[in-house]
N, C-alpha and C positions, 0 to 999 in steps of 0.2 A: 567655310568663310575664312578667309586669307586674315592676318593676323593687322593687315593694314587694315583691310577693310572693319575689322573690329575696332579697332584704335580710332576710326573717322569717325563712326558713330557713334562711339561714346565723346567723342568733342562735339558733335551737332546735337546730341541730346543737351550738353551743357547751355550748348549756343540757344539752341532753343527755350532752356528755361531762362535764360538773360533776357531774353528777348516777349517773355511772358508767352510763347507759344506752347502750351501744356499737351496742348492735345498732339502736336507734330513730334514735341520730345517724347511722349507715348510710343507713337508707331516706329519713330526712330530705333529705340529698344526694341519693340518688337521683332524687330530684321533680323535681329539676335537670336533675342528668348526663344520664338513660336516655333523654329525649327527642329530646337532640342527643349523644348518643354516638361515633355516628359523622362528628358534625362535625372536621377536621385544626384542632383548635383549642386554646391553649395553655391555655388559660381552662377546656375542659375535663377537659384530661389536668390541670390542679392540682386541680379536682374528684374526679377520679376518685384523685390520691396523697391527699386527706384521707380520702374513701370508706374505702380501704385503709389507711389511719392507725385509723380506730374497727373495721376489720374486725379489724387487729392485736391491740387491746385485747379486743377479743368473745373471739379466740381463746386469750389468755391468760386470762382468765375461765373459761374450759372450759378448762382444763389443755393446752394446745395449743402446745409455746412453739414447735416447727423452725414450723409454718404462719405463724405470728406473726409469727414474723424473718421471713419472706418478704413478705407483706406488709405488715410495715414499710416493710422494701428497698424498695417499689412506691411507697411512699410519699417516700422521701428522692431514688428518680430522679425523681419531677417536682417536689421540694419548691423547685431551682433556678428554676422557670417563676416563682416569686413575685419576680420580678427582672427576668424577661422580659412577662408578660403585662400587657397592657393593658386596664383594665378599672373598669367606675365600684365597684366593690368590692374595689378593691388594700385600702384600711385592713380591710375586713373580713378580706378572705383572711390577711395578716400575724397578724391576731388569733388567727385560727383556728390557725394554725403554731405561733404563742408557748403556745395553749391543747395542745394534743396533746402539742407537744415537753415543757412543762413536765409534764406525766403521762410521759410517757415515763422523761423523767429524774429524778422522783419513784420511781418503782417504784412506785405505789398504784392499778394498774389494779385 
């Protein structure tokens, strides 16, 4: 994946959580993650806690809040990696955290 094409998707996952579309900013990261999934990579375990940060908000949208809090929870154990990972979209990823966390602590999923 070309390093634009990384950079777009992590702004239409944003756009998408603005826009309350949980489940499209899901697949959005997916386009990512699911390729190298199984790479031991911190870069993509913080992909996969935002993944699970919009799965959390889908599932409060569908009246779902025990599956929600979980994961959440999936999402705050790698939310630490934005500390540790090394990556030419550390400002993007921050972004992304400040974007979910503040819906979080809004309450307006």
């Amino acid at each position: 994946m070309t390093h634009n094409r990384h950079k777009l998707l992590l702004e239409e996952f944003t756009l998408c959580i603005d826009e309350k579309r949980y489940y499209d900013a899901h697949e959005v990261l997916e386009e990512i993650w699911y390729p190298r999934r199984f790479e031991k990579s911190d870069e993509m375990n913080l992909l996969k806690g935002f993944i699970n940060a919009s799965v959390s908000f889908e599932l409060v949208k569908r009246g779902r809040e025990k599956p929600s809090q979980k994961a959440w929870n999936t999402y705050l154990k790698y939310r630490p990696l934005l500390y540790k990972v090394e990556s030419p979209f550390l400002n993007e990823y921050h972004s992304l955290a400040r974007a979910v966390e503040k819906l979080k602590n809004t309450h307006t999923v």
